[in-house]
C-alpha positions in Angstrom: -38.5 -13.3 -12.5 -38.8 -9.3 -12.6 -36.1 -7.4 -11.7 -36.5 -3.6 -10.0 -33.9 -1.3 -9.1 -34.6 1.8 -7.4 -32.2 4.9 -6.3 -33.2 6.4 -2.6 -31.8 8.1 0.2 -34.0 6.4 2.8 -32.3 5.0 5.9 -31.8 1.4 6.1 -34.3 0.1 8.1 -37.0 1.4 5.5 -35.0 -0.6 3.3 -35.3 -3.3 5.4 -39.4 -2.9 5.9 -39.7 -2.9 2.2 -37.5 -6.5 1.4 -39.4 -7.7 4.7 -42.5 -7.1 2.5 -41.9 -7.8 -0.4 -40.6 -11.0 1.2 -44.2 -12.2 2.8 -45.4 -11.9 -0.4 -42.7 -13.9 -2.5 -40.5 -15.9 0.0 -38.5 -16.4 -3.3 -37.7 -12.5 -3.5 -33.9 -11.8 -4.1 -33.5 -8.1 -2.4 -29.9 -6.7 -2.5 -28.8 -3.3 -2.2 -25.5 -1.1 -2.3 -24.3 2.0 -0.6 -22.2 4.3 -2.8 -20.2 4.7 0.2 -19.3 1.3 -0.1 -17.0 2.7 -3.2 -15.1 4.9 -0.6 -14.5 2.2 1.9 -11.1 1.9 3.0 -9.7 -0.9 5.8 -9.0 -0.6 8.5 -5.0 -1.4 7.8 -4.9 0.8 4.6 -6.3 3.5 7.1 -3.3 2.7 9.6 -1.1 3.3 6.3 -2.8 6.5 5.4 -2.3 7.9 8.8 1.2 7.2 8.7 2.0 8.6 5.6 0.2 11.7 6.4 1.9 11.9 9.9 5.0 11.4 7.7 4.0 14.1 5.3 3.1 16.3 8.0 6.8 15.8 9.3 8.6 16.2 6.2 9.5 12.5 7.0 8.4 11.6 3.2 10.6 10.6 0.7 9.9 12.3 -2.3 11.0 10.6 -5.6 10.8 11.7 -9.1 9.1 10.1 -12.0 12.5 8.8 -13.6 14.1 7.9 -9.8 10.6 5.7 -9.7 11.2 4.3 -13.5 14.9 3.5 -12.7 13.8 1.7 -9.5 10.9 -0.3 -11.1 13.3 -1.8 -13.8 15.6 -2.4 -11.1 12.8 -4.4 -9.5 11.6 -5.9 -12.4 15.2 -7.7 -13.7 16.1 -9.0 -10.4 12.9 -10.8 -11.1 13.9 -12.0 -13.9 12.4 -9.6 -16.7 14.1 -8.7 -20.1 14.0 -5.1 -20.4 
């Protein structure tokens, strides 16, 4: 099998009119493609979350901690788990 990848800013249905294509000639044709957008994507719930924390932010709701406050709390954390540090 021969494998092609091509980089374009065409919409998607061109996209679409090329694998329908290449597809009537080779029903065996494996077409798949990838937005770089799809990198950026964010959920719906971690958007919820953003927006809070920005509302919070916005606010000066936001609890700000320093890196040793954070490093204190994480061992914290980590021997009521059980760790040995």
């Amino acid at each position: 099998m021969t494998s092609l990848n091509i980089q374009t800013n065409v919409e998607l249905e061109v996209l679409e009119n090329i694998k329908s294509l290449l597809l009537s000639i080779d029903p065996n044709t494996i077409v798949s493609y990838k937005d770089d957008k799809d990198d950026y994507y964010i959920s719906d719930e971690d958007a919820k979350k953003l927006d809070k924390a920005c509302e919070e932010i916005e606010n000066g709701q936001a609890q700000y901690l320093s890196f040793d406050e954070v490093k204190k709390l994480s061992s914290e954390n980590l021997r009521k788990l059980g760790a040995d540090i």
